[in-house]
C-alpha positions in Angstrom: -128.4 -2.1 -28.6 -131.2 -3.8 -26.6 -131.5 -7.7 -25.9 -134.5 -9.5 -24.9 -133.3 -12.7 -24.5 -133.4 -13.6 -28.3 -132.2 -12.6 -31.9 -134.7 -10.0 -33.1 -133.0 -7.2 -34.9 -134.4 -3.9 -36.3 -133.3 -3.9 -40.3 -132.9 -1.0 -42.3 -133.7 -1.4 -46.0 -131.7 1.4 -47.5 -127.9 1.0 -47.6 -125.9 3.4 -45.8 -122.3 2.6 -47.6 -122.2 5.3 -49.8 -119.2 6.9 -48.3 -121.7 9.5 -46.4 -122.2 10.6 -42.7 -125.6 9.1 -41.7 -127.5 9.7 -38.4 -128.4 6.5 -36.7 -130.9 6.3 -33.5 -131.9 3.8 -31.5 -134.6 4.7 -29.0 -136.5 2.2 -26.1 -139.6 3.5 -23.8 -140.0 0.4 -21.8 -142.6 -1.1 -24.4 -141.2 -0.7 -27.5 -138.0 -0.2 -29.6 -137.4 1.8 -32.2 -134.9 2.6 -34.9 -134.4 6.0 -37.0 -132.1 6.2 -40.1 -131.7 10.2 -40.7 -134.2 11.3 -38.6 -137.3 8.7 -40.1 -138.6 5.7 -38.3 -137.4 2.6 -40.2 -138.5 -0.1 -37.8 -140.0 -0.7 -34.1 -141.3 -3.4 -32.4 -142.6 -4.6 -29.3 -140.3 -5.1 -27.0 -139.3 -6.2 -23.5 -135.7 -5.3 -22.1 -133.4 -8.5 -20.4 -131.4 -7.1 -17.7 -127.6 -7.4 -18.2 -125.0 -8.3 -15.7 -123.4 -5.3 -13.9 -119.8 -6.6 -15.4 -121.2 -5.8 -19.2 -120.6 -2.7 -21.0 -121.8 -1.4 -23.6 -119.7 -0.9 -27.3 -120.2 1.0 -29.5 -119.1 -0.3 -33.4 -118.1 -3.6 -32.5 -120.4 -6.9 -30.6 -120.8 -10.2 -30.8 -123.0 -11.6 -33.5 -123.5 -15.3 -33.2 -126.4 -15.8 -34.6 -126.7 -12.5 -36.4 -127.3 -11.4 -39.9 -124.5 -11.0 -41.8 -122.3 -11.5 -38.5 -119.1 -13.6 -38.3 -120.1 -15.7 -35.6 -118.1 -14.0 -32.9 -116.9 -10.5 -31.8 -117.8 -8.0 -35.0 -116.0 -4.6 -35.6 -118.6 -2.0 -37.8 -116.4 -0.9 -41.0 -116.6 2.3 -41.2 -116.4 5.5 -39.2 -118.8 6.1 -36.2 -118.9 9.8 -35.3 -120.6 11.9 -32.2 -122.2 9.4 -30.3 -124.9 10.6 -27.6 -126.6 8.8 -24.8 -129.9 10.1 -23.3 -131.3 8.6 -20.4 -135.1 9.3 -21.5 -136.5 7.8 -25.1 -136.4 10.6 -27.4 -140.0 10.7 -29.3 -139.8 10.5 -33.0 -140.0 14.3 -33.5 -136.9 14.9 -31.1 -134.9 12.6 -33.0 -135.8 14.5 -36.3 -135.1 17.7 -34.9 -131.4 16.4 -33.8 -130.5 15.3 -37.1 -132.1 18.3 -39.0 -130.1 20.5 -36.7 -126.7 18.6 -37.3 -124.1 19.2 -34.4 -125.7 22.2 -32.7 -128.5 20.3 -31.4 -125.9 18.1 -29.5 -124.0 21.3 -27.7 -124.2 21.7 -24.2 -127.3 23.1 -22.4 -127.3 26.9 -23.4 -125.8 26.5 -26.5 -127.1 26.1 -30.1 -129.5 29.1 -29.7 -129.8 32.0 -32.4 -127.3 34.6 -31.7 -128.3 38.0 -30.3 -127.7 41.0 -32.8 -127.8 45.0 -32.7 -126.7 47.1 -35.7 -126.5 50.1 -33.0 -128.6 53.2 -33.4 -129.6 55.1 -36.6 -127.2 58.1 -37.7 -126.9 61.4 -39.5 -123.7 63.1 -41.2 -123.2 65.4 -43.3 -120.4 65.9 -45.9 -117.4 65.9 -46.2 -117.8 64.0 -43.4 -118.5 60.5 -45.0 -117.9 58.2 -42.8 -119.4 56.5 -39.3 -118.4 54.3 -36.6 -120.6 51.8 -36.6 -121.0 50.0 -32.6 -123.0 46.5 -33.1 -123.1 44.0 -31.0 -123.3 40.3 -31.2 -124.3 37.8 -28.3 -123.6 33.8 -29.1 -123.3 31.1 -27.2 -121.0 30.1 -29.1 -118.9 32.8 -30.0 -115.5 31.3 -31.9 -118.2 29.7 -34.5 -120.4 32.7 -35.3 -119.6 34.0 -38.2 -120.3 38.3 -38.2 -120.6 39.9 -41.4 -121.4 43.8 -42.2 -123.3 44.5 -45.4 -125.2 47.4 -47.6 -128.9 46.7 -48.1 -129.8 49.6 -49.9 -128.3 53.0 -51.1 -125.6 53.9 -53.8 -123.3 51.4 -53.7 -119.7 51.6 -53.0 -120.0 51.2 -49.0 -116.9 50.6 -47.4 -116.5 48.6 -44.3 -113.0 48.9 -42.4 -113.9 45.0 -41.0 -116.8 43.7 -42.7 -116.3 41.1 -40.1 -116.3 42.6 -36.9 -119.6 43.9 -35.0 -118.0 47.3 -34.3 -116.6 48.5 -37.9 -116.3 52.2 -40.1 -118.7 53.0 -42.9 -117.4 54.8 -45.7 -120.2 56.7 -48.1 -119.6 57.3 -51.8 -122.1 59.8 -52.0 -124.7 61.6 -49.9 -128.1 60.2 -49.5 -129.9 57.3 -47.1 -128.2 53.7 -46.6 -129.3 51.1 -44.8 -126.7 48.3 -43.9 -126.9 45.1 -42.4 -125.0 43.2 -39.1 -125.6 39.7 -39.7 -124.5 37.1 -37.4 -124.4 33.1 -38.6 -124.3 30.4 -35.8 -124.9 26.7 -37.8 -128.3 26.7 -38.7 -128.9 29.9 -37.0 -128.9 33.3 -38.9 -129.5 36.6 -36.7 -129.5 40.1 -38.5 -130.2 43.8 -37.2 -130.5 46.9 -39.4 -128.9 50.7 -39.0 -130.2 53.5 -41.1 -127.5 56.0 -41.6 -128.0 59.5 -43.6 -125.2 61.2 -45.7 -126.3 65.1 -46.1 -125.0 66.7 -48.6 -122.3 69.6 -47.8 -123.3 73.6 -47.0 -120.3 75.0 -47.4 -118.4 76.1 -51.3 -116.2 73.4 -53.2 -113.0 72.7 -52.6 -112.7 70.3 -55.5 -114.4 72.2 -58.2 -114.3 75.4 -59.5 -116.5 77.5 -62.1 -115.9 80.7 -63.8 -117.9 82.8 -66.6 -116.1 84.1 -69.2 -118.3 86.1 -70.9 -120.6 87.9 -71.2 -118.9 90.3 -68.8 -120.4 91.5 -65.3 -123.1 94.2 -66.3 -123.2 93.7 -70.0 -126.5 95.9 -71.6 -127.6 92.7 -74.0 -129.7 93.5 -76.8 -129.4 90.2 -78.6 -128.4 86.8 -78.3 -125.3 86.5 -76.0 -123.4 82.8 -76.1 -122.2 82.3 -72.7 -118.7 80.9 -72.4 -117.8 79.1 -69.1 -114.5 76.9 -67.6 -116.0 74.5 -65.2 -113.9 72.0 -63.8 -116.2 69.7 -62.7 -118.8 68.2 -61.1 -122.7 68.4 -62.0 -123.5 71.7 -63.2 -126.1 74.3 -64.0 -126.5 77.4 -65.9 -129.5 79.1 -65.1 -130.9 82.8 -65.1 -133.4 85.1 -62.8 -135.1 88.4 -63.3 -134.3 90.4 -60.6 -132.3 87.5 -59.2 -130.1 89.8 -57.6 -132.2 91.8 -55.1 -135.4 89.5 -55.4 -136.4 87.5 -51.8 -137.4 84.1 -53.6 -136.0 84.8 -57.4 -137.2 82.1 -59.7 -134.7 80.5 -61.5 -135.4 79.2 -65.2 -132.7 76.5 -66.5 -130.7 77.2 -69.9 -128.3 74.2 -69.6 -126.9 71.4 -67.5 -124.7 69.3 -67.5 -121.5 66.9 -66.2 -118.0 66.9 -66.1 -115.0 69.3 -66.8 -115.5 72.0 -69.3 -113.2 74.4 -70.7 -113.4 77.9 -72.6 -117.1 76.5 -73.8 -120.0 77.8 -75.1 -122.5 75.6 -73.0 -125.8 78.1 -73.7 -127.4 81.4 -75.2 -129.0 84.1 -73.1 -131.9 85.9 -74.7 -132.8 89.0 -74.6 -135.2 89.5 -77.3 -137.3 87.1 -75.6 -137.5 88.6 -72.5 -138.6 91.9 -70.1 -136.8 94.6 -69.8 -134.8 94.5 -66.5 -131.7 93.2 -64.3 -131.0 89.5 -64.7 -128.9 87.1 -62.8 -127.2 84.8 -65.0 -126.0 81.8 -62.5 -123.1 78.9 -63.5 -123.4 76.6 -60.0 -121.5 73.4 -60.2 -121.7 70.4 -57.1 -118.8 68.1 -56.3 -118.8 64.9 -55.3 -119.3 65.7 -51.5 -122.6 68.0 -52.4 -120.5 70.8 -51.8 -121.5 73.7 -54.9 -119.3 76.0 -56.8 -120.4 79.3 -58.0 -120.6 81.8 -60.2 -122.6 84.3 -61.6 -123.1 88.0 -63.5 -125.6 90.6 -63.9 -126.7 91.3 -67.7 -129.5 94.2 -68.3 -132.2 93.7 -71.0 -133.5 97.7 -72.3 -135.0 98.4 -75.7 -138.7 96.5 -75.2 -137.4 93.5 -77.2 -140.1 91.7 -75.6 -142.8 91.6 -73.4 -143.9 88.5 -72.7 -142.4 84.9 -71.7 -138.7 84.5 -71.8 -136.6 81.7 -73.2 -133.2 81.0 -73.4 -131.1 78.0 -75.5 -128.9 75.1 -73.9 -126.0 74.3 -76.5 -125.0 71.4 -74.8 
């Protein structure tokens, strides 16, 4: 690369034919040369530079090597393959040239380029069902845009998230369920990875089913119950409860006390027992409420009245299933 007037050259002790890319530099600060084999000084020396006539050029992979190691006396041709050659007209210290081959190729792009892409996931959002699904605006900035690689992703929440273009910064979410997700825009340029975050929140629905339905089949509305009374329910799906109140009709906060839960389609069962004998005298609200996948409930309920003082005291009631 440099001449001083005599045969002095810089010898690398590790072999480099092993059918692998390796980075080569050859660096001289007026003083000194130095060579680098993958980014790690292998040899320097002192050195003073012999001007060259104006009618030489310099060649890469091939030079004359009379008087050279291992040359043939004459013009030489390197055998092999020579790849991305660079010339800087400073000396690169030995931590620039280890920072060019640890970055590979980027480090070689143009000024401007080979920096850590931009990314914004876009703001936070809120739904609720059966809307399940958002449009989700990120934005990616690259210098390099036809080699960043975009990619949409679910961090955390129930899984099943859909994305419409996983690889696109602007993309539709699709929700399984209701709750809190937090997905992920990651953009990869080379060594570079850039990510941003979006928290979006799935409420659940307000208003009744439209995929499930619930009925009570008996006891009827306004049975007088003076013992045990199975209660016999068609549900046709969803996550369900049976529960009962006193006073749960008319009351402003009625308490609620659970006799049996449950998933799934049920027909003409017998899923718990109501009573009485454990229990005041008074109006109860015996409730069925079943919730769909979209949070949406389905309900239904009846009025059975406890007389005869079975009881006074705490009531209890029997889940069958």
């Amino acid at each position: 690369m440099f001449w001083s007037g005599s045969i002095n050259p810089l010898a690398s002790t590790v072999k480099v034919n092993d059918g692998h890319f390796h980075h080569v530099a050859v660096t001289y600060d007026g003083t000194t040369e130095s060579a680098y084999l993958d980014g790690t000084l292998f040899a320097s020396e002192a050195f003073t530079q012999t001007s060259y006539s104006t009618s030489y050029a310099y060649q890469f992979g091939t030079g004359y090597t009379n008087g050279r190691p291992q040359g043939n006396g004459g013009w030489f041709n390197f055998s092999g393959l020579i790849d991305e050659i660079h010339q800087f007209n400073v000396a690169l210290t030995g931590a620039q040239v280890q920072s060019i081959f640890s970055a590979g190729g980027i480090a070689m792009c143009a000024p401007g380029q080979g920096q850590a892409p931009v990314v914004n996931a876009g703001p936070n959002q809120t739904i609720t069902l059966p809307t399940n699904s958002v449009a989700l605006n990120g934005s990616v900035t690259s210098t390099d845009a036809a080699d960043t690689v975009v990619t949409w992703s679910e961090v955390s929440g129930e899984a099943g998230v859909v994305f419409s273009n996983p690889n696109g910064a602007t993309t539709t979410a699709t929700f399984p369920d209701s709750g809190v997700y937090v997905l992920q825009l990651t953009a990869v340029l080379g060594t570079f990875t850039s990510t941003s975050q979006v928290t979006v929140t799935v409420n659940p629905g307000t208003g009744p089913s439209t995929e499930v339905s619930v009925s009570i089949n008996s006891p009827t509305d306004g049975s007088v119950l003076t013992t045990i009374a199975p209660v016999n329910v068609t549900i046709t799906g969803g996550s369900w409860t049976l529960d009962y109140a006193l006073n749960g009709a008319d009351a402003v906060n009625p308490v609620f006390t659970v006799i049996a839960s449950g998933s799934g389609a049920v027909t003409n069962q017998v899923i718990g027992t109501f009573d009485p004998t454990l229990l005041l005298n008074g109006t109860y609200l015996i409730r069925l409420t079943s919730i769909d996948g979209n949070g949406h409930p389905a309900v239904a309920t009846f009025s059975a009245i406890v007389r005869g003082q079975q009881r006074s005291g705490t009531s209890h009631c029997r889940s069958l299933i």
